[in-house]
One Martini backbone bead per residue (centre of mass of N, CA, C, O) as a GRO file, in nm:
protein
  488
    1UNK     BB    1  12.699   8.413  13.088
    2UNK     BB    2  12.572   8.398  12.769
    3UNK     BB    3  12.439   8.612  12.521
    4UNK     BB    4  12.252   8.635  12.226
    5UNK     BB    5  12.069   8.886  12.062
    6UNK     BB    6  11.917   8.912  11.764
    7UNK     BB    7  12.105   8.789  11.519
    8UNK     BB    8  12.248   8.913  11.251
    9UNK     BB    9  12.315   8.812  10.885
   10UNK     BB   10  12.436   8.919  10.551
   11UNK     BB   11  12.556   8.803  10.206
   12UNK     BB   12  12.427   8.983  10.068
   13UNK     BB   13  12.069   8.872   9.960
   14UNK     BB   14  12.151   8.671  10.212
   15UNK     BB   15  12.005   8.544  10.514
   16UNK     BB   16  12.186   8.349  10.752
   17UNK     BB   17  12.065   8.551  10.962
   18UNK     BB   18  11.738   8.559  11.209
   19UNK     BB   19  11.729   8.632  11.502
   20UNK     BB   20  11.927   8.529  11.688
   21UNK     BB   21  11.909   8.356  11.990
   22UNK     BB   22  12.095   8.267  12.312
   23UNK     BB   23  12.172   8.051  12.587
   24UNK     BB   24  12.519   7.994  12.820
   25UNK     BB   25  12.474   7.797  13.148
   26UNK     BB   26  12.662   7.551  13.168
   27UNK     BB   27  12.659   7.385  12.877
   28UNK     BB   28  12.617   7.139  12.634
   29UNK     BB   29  12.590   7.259  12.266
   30UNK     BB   30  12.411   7.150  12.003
   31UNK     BB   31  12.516   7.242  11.626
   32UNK     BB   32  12.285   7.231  11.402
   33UNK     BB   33  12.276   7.150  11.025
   34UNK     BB   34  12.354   7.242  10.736
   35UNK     BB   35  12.549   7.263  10.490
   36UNK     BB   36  12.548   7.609  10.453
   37UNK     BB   37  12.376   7.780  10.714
   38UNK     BB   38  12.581   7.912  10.919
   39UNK     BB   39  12.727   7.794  11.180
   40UNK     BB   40  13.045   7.895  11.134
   41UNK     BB   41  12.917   8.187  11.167
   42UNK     BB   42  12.829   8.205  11.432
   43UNK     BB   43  13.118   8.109  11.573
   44UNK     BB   44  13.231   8.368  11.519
   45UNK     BB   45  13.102   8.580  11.643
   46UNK     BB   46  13.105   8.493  11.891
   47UNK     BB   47  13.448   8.563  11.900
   48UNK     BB   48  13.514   8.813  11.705
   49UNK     BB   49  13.587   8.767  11.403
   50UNK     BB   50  13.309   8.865  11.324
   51UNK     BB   51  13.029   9.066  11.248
   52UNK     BB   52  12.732   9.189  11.286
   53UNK     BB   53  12.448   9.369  11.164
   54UNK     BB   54  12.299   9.275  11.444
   55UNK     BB   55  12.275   9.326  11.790
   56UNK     BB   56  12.356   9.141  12.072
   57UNK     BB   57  12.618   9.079  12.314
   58UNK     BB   58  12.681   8.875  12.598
   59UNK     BB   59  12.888   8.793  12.827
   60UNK     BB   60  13.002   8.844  13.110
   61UNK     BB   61  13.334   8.819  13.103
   62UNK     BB   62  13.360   8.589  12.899
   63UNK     BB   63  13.617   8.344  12.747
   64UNK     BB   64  13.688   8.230  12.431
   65UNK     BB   65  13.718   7.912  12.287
   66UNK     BB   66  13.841   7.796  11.967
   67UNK     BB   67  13.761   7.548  11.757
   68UNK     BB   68  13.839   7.474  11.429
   69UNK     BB   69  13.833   7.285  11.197
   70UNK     BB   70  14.096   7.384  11.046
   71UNK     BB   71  14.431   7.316  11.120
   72UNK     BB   72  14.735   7.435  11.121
   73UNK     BB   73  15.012   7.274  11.203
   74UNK     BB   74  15.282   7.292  11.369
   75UNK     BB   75  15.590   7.080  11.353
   76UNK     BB   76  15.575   7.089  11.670
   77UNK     BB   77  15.430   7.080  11.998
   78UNK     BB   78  15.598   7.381  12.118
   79UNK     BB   79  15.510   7.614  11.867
   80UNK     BB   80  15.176   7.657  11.855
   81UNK     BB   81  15.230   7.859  12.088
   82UNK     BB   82  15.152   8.111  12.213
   83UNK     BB   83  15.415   8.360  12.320
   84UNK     BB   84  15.278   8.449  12.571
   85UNK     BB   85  15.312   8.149  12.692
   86UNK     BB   86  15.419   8.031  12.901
   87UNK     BB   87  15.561   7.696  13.019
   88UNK     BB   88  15.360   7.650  13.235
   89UNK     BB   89  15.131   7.669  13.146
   90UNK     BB   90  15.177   7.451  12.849
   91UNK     BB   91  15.180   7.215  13.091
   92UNK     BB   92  14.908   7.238  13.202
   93UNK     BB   93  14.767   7.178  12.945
   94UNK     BB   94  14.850   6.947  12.843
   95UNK     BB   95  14.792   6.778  13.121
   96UNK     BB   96  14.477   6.852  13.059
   97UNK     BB   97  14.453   6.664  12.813
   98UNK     BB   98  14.665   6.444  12.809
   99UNK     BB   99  14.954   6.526  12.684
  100UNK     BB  100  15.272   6.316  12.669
  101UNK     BB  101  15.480   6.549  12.453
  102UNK     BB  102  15.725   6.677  12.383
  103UNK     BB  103  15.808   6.996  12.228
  104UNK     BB  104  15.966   6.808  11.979
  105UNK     BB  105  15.739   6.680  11.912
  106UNK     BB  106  15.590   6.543  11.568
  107UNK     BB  107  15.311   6.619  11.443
  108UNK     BB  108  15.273   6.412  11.256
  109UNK     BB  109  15.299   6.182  11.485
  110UNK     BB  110  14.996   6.222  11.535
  111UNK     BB  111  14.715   6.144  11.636
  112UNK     BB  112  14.394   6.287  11.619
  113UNK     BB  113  14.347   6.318  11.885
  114UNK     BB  114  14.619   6.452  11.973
  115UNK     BB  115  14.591   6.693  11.813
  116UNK     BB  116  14.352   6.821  11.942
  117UNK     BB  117  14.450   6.830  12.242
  118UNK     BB  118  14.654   6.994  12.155
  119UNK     BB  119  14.453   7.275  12.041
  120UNK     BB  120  14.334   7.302  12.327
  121UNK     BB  121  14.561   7.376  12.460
  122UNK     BB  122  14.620   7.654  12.328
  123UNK     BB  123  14.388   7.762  12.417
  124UNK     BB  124  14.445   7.694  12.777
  125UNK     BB  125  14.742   7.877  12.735
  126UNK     BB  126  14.639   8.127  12.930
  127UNK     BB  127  14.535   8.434  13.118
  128UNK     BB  128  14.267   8.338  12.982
  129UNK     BB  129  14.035   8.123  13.056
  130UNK     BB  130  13.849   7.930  12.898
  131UNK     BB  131  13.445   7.889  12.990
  132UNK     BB  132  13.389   7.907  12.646
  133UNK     BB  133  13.353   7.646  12.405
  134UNK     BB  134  13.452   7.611  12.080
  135UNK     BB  135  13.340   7.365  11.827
  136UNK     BB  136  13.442   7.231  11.478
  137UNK     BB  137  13.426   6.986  11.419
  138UNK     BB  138  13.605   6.740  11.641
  139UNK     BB  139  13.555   6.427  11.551
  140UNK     BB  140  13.736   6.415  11.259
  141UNK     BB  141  13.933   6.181  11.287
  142UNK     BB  142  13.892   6.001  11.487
  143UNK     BB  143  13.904   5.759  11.730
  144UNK     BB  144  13.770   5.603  11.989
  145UNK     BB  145  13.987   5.715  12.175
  146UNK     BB  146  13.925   6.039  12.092
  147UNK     BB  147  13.630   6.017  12.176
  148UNK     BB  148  13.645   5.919  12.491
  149UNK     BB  149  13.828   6.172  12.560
  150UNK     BB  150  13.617   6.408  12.461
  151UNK     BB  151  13.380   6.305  12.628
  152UNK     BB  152  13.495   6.348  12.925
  153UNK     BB  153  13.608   6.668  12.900
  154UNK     BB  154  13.314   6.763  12.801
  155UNK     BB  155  13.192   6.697  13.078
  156UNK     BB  156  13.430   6.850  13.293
  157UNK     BB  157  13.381   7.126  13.193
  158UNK     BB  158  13.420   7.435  13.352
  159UNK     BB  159  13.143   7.523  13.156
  160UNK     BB  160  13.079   7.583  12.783
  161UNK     BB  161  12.976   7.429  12.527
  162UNK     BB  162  12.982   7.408  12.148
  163UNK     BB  163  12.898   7.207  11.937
  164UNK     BB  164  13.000   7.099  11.580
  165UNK     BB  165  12.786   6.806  11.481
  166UNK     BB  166  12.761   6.505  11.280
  167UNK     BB  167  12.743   6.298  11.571
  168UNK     BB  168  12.484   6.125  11.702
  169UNK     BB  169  12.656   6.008  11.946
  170UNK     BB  170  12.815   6.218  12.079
  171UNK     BB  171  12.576   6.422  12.124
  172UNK     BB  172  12.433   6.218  12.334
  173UNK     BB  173  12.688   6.199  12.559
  174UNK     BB  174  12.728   6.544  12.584
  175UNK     BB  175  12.439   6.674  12.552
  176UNK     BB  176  12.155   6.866  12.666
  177UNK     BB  177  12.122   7.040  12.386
  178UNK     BB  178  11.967   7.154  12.081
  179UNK     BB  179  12.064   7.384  11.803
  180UNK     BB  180  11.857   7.475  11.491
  181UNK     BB  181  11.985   7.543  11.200
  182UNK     BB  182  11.724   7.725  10.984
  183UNK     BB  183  11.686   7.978  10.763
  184UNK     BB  184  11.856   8.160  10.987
  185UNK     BB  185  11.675   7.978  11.243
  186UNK     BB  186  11.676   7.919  11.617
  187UNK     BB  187  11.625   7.589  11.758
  188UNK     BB  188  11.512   7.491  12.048
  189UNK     BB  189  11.616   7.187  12.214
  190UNK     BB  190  11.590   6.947  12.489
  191UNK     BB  191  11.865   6.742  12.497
  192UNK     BB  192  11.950   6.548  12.293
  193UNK     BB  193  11.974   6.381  11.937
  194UNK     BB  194  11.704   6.180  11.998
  195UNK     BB  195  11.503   6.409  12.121
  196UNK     BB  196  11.500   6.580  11.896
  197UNK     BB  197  11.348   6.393  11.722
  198UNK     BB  198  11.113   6.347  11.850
  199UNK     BB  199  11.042   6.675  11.867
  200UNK     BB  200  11.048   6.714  11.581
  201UNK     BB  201  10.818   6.502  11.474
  202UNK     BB  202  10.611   6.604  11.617
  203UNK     BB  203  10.605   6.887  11.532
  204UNK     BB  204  10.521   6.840  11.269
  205UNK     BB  205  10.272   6.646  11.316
  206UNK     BB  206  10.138   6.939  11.416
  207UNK     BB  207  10.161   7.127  11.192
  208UNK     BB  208  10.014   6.966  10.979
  209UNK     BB  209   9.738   6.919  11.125
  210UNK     BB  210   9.708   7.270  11.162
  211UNK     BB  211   9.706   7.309  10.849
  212UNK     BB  212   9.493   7.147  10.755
  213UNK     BB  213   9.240   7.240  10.904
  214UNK     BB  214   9.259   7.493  10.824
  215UNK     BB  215   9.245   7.428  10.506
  216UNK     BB  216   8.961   7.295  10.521
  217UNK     BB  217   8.778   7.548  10.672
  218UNK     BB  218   8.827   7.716  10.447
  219UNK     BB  219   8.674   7.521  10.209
  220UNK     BB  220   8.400   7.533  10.375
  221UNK     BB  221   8.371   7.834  10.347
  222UNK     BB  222   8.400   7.856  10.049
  223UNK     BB  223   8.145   7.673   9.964
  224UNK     BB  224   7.935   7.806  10.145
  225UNK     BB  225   7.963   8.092   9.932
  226UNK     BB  226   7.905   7.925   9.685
  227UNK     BB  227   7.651   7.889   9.744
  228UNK     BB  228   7.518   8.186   9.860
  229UNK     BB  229   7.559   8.258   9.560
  230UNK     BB  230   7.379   8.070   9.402
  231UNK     BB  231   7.116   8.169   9.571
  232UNK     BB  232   7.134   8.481   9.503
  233UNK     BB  233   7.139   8.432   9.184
  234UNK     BB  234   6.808   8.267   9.204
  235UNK     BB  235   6.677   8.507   9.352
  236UNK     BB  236   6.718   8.720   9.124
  237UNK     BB  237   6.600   8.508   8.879
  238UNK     BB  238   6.283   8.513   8.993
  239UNK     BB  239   6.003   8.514   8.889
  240UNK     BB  240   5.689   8.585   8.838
  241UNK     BB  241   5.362   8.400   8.885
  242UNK     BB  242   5.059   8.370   8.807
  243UNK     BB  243   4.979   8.096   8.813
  244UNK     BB  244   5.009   8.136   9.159
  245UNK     BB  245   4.837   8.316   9.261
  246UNK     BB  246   5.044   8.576   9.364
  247UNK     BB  247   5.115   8.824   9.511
  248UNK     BB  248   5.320   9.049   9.396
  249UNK     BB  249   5.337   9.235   9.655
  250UNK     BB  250   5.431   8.943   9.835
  251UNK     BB  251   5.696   8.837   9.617
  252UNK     BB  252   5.880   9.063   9.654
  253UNK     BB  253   5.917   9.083   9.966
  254UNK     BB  254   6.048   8.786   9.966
  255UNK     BB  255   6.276   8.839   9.830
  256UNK     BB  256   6.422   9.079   9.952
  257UNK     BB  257   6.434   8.907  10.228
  258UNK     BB  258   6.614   8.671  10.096
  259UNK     BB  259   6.854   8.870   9.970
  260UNK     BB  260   6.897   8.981  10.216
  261UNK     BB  261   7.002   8.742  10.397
  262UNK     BB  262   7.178   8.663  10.202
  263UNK     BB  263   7.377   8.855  10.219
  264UNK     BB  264   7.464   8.839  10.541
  265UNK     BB  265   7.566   8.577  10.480
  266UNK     BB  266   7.801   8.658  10.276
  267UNK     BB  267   7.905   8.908  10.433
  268UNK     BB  268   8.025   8.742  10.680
  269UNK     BB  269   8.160   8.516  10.496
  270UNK     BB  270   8.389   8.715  10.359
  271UNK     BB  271   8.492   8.817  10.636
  272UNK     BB  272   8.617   8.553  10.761
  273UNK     BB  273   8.803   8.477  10.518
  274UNK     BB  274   8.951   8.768  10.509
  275UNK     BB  275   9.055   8.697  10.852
  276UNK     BB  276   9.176   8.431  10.793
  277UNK     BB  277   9.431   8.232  10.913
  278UNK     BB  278   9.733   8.095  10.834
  279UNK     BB  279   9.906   7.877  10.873
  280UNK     BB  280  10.209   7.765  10.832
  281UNK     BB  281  10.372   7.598  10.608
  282UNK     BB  282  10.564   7.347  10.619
  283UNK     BB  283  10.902   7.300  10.615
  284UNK     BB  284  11.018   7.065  10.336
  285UNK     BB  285  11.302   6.872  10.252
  286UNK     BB  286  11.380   6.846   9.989
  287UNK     BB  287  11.421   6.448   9.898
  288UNK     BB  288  11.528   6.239   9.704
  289UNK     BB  289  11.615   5.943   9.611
  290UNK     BB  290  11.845   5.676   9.680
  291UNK     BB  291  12.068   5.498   9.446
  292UNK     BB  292  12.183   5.160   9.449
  293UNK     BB  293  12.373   4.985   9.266
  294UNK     BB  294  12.366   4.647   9.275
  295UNK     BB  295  12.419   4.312   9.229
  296UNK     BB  296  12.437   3.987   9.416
  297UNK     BB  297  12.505   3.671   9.466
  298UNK     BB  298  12.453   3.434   9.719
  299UNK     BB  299  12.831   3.336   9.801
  300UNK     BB  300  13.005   3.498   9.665
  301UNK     BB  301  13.303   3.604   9.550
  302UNK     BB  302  13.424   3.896   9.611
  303UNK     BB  303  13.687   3.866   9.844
  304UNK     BB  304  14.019   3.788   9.894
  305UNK     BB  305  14.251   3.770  10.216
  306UNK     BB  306  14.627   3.683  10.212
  307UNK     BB  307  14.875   3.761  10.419
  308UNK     BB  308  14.858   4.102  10.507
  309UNK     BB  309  15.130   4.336  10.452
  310UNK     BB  310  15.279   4.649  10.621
  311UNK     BB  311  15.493   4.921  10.571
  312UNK     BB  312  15.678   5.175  10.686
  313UNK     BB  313  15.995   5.303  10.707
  314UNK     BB  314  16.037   4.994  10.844
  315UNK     BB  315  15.755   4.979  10.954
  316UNK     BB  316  15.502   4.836  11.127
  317UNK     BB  317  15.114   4.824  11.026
  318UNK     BB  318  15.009   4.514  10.922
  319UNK     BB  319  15.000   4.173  10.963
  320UNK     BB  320  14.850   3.896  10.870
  321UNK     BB  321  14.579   3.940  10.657
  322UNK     BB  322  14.264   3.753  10.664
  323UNK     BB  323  13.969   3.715  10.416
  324UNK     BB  324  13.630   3.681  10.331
  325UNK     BB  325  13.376   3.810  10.075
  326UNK     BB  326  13.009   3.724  10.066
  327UNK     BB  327  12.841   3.873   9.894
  328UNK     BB  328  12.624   4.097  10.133
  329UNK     BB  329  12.849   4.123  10.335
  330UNK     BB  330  12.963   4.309  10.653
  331UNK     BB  331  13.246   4.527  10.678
  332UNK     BB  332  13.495   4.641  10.954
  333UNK     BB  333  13.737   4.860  10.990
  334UNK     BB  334  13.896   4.832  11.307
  335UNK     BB  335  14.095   5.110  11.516
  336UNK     BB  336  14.360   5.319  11.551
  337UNK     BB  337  14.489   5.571  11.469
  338UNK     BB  338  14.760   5.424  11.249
  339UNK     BB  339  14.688   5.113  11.209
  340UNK     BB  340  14.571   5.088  10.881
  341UNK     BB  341  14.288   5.155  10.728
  342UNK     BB  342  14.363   5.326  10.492
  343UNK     BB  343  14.607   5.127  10.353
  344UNK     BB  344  14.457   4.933  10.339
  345UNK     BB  345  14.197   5.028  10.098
  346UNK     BB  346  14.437   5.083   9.907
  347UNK     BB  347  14.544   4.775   9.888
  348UNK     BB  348  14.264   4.660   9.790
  349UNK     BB  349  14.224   4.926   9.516
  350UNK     BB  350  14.540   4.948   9.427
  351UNK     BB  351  14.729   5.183   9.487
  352UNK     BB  352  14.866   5.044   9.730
  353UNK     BB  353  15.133   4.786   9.828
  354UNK     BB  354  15.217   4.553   9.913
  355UNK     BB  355  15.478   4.342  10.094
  356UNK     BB  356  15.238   4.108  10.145
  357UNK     BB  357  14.999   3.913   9.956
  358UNK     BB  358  14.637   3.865   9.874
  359UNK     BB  359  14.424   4.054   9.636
  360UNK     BB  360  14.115   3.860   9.514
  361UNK     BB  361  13.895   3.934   9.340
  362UNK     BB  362  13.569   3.846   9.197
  363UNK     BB  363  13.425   3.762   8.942
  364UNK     BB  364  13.280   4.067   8.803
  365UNK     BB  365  13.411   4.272   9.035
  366UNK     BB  366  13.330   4.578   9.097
  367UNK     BB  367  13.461   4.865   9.245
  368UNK     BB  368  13.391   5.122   9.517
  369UNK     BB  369  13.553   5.412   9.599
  370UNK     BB  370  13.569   5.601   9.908
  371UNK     BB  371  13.738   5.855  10.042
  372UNK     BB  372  13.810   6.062  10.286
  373UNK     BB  373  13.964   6.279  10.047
  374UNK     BB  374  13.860   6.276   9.803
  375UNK     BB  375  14.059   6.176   9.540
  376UNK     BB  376  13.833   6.138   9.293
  377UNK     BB  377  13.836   6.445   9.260
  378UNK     BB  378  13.863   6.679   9.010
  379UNK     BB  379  13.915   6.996   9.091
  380UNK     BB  380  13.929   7.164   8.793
  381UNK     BB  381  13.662   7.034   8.742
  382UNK     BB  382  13.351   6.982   8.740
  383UNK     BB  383  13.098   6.816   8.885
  384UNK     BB  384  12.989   6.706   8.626
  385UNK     BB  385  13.240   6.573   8.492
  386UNK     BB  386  13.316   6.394   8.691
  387UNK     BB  387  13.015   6.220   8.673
  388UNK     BB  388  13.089   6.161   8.375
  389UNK     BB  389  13.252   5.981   8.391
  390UNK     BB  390  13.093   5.710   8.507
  391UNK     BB  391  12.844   5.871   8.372
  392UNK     BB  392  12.627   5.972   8.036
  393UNK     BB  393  12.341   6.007   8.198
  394UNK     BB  394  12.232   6.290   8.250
  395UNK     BB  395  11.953   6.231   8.472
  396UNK     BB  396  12.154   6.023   8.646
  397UNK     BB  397  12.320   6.268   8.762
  398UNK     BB  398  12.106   6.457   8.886
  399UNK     BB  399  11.935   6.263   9.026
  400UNK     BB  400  12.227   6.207   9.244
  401UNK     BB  401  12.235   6.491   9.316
  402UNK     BB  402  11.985   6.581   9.483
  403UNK     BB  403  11.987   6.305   9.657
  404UNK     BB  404  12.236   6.510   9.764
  405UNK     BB  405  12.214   6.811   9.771
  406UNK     BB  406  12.255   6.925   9.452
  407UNK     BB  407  12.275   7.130   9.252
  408UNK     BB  408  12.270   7.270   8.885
  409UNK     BB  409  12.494   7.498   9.012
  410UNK     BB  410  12.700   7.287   9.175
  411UNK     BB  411  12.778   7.129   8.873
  412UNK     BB  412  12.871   7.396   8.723
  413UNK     BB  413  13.145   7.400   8.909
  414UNK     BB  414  13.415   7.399   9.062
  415UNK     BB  415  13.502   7.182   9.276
  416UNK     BB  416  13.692   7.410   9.444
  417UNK     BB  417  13.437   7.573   9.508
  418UNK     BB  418  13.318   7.349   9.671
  419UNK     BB  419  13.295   7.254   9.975
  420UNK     BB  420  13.351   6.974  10.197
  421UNK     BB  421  13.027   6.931  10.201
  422UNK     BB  422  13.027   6.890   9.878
  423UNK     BB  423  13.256   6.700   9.790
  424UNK     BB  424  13.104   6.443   9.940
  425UNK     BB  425  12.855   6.433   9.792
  426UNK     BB  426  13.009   6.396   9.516
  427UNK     BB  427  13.169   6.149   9.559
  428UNK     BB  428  12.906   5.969   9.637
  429UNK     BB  429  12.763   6.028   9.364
  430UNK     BB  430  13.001   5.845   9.200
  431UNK     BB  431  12.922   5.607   9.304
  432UNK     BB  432  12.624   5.578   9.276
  433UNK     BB  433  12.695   5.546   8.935
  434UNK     BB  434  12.774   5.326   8.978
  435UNK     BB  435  12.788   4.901   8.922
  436UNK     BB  436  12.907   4.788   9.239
  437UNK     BB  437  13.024   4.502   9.404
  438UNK     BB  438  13.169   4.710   9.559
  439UNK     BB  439  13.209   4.855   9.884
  440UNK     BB  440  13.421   5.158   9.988
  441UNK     BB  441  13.460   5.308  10.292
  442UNK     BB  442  13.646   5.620  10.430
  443UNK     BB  443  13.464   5.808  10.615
  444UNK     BB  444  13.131   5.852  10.498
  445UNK     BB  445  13.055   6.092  10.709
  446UNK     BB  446  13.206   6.317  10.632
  447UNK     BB  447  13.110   6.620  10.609
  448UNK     BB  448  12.827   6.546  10.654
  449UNK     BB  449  12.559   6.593  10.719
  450UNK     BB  450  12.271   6.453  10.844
  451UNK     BB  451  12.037   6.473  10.605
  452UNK     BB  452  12.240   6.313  10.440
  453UNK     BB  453  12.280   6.077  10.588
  454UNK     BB  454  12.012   5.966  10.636
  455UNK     BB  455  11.949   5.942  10.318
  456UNK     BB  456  12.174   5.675  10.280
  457UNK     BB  457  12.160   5.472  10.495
  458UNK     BB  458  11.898   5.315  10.299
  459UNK     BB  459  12.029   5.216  10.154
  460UNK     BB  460  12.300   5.113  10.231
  461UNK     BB  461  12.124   4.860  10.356
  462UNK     BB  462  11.972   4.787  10.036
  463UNK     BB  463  12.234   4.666   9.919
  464UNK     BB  464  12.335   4.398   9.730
  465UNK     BB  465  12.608   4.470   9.822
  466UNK     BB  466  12.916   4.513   9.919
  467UNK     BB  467  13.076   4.601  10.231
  468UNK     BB  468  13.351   4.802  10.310
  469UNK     BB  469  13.390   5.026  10.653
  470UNK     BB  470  13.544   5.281  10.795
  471UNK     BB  471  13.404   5.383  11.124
  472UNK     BB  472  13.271   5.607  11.405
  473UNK     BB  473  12.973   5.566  11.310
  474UNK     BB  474  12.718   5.427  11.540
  475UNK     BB  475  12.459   5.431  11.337
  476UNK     BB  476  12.583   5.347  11.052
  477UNK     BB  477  12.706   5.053  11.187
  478UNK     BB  478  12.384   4.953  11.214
  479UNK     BB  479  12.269   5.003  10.947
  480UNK     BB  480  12.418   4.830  10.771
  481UNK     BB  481  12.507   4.531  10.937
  482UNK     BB  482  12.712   4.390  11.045
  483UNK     BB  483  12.887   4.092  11.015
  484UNK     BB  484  13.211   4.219  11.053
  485UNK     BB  485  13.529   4.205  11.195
  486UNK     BB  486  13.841   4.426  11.192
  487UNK     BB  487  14.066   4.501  11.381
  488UNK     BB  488  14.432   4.679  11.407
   0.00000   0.00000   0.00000
């Protein structure tokens, strides 16, 4: 048992952490919430990495360990592990991660899957193992397969697992718990993130029913007190009236006598206003509509690809690849980390040369590409900067940043000041300002929330152009509609 008890943190006027408190007891939970709200802060605490400011951390003599979003390797297998690791203790994490690689082998030729579980063995050779794992976006250049093995390993691990992950089907096959970090504050749901979603969804529609209500309520009762306001303040400006042959002095007891009645009911009904509580209002994250231009009529050549192949010092990426897309059909290309996926893209795009075979656009088809690593943002320059290259209306500019969660003061910013998931959002921004029938995407849902993510995914769905997309996201990947494979 690992249990975090109220745990606060702020820096400097901003409180990133707001009484958070978990209990980890043999489960695999996902860690979700918006880039930049503490998520990765959370995850050093847990750790002893940073301290919290207020709060306690109970072990129970638990043992930690953290895999970092972003890590450096030693240059062979064999290098980074810890000094104090014995050989057989490394022979055996290796052996259970299922690396199967000399120590002088070059890490530099791991594929994505395989770097990972080098970093997982990392860990576990160690004398005291750990059996609470923290993953820090684990999933990010995986392919099928090192994404098929990181979820069979996480769910055999004898102990708990916190994952943070906006991989929503990653989450669905090895989560049992989810719990979202937003303002601050921690909310725990049971279950995978299709089952988080239905119980977000009903949440709120009954958070809105009992404000609506509430705030009718309230509107009924003050409209009632201006009512007998109105009310007594004709009873005291009724005047007698001889006319009515009416004894003054029964005259005026009636009037005294509804002045006091209705005072009592005013007075009531004042008490009960200002006694009544308003449940919170919900609070919905404002996001813009992100529209997407390009319009291409059906059936044209938007691209054909004849008879490509490539290779890397001599040795062969990938051959005789031909296709051809036309209209608004939408491409995959699929195949295992090394395959040469992000090759063929970069060698459509004019990037990198083929070594043979032909790649020609059709007529008046220009192209938008958002590269894995967001190549095309120039990070000396500003982020308004970057976006005014491809479009110089200043409206739609801000208008396709806030779409994508990017303030008026993130555009102000140096693009290298700004986080890894606020450049892939600038990146974006910067394709969906261009005018292109053809969209390239190469793993563009990398380092993006989930509600960027899912912001995106309906406009993306009803593109008028063409889209060829390499992704491990198989949300995004059914969103799309694709409608051709190439394996690699």
């Amino acid at each position: 048992m690992f249990k975090l008890i109220k745990i606060n943190k702020s820096y400097g006027d901003k409180n990133v952490l707001v009484d958070v408190s978990l209990s980890l007891n043999n489960e695999v939970v996902a860690l979700i919430g918006e880039n930049g709200v503490g998520k990765t802060t959370l995850l050093k605490i847990m750790t002893g990495e940073i301290s919290q400011d207020d709060g306690v951390i109970q072990t129970h003599d638990s043992i930690v360990g953290f895999l970092p979003q972003s890590q450096i390797l030693a240059s062979s297998v064999g290098d980074g592990f810890n000094k104090n690791s014995k050989q057989w203790q490394i022979d055996k994490a290796l052996q259970e991660v299922g690396l199967d690689k000399p120590m002088d082998f070059e890490t530099a030729n791991l594929s994505g899957g395989q770097k990972t579980r080098l970093l997982i063995a990392k860990i576990l050779a160690s004398d005291l193992k750990p059996n609470i794992l923290l993953f820090d976006e684990p999933t990010n250049n995986l392919d099928q397969d090192g994404l098929d093995w990181l979820e069979v390993y996480i769910r055999s691990f004898k102990g708990s697992v916190v994952i943070v992950s906006h991989d929503r089907a990653f989450i669905n096959k090895t989560c049992s718990k989810v719990v979202e970090l937003k303002y601050g504050k921690l909310t725990t749901y049971s279950g995978n993130y299709d089952a988080y979603k239905i119980q977000k969804d009903l949440e709120l529609r009954r958070t809105q029913e009992v404000y609506e209500i509430s705030a009718q309520e309230r509107n009924r009762l003050e409209a009632i007190l201006k009512s007998k306001s109105r009310q007594m303040s004709n009873i005291g400006n009724e005047r007698f009236d001889k006319i009515r042959h009416e004894d003054k002095m029964s005259f005026n007891g009636s009037r005294n006598a509804a002045e006091k009645s209705t005072g009592k009911k005013i007075k009531a009904l004042s008490s009960r206003i200002n006694n009544f509580v308003m449940p919170e209002k919900p609070i919905v994250s404002k996001r813009y509509a992100v529209g997407i231009k390009g319009d291409i009529y059906e059936g044209k050549l938007v691209l054909k690809v004849e008879h490509l192949s490539a290779s890397y010092d001599k040795n062969v990426i990938f051959r005789d690849i031909s296709f051809e897309i036309r209209g608004s059909q939408r491409l995959r290309i699929n195949g295992k980390n090394g395959s040469g996926k992000t090759t063929l893209l970069k060698i459509i795009t004019g990037i990198k040369s083929a070594d043979y075979g032909i790649v020609a656009a059709g007529s008046g088809v220009s192209v938008g590409y958002l590269s894995q690593d967001i190549d095309g943002i120039d990070l000396e320059r500003t982020a308004f900067e970057n976006l005014n290259e491809v479009n110089n209306d200043k409206m739609a500019i801000y208008e396709e940043a806030r779409s994508l969660g990017l303030s008026a003061d993130d555009l102000r910013k140096k693009s290298s000041e700004l986080s890894r998931g606020q450049q892939a959002k600038l990146g974006f921004a910067k394709l969906l300002l261009g005018n292109h029938k053809l969209l390239i995407l190469d793993e563009p849902t990398n380092h993006l929330d989930i509600a960027t993510m899912e912001s995106i995914e309906e406009p993306l769905k009803c593109y008028k152009g063409a889209i060829i997309v390499v992704s491990h996201d198989s949300y995004l990947i059914n969103k799309l509609g694709v409608t051709q494979e190439i394996y690699l």
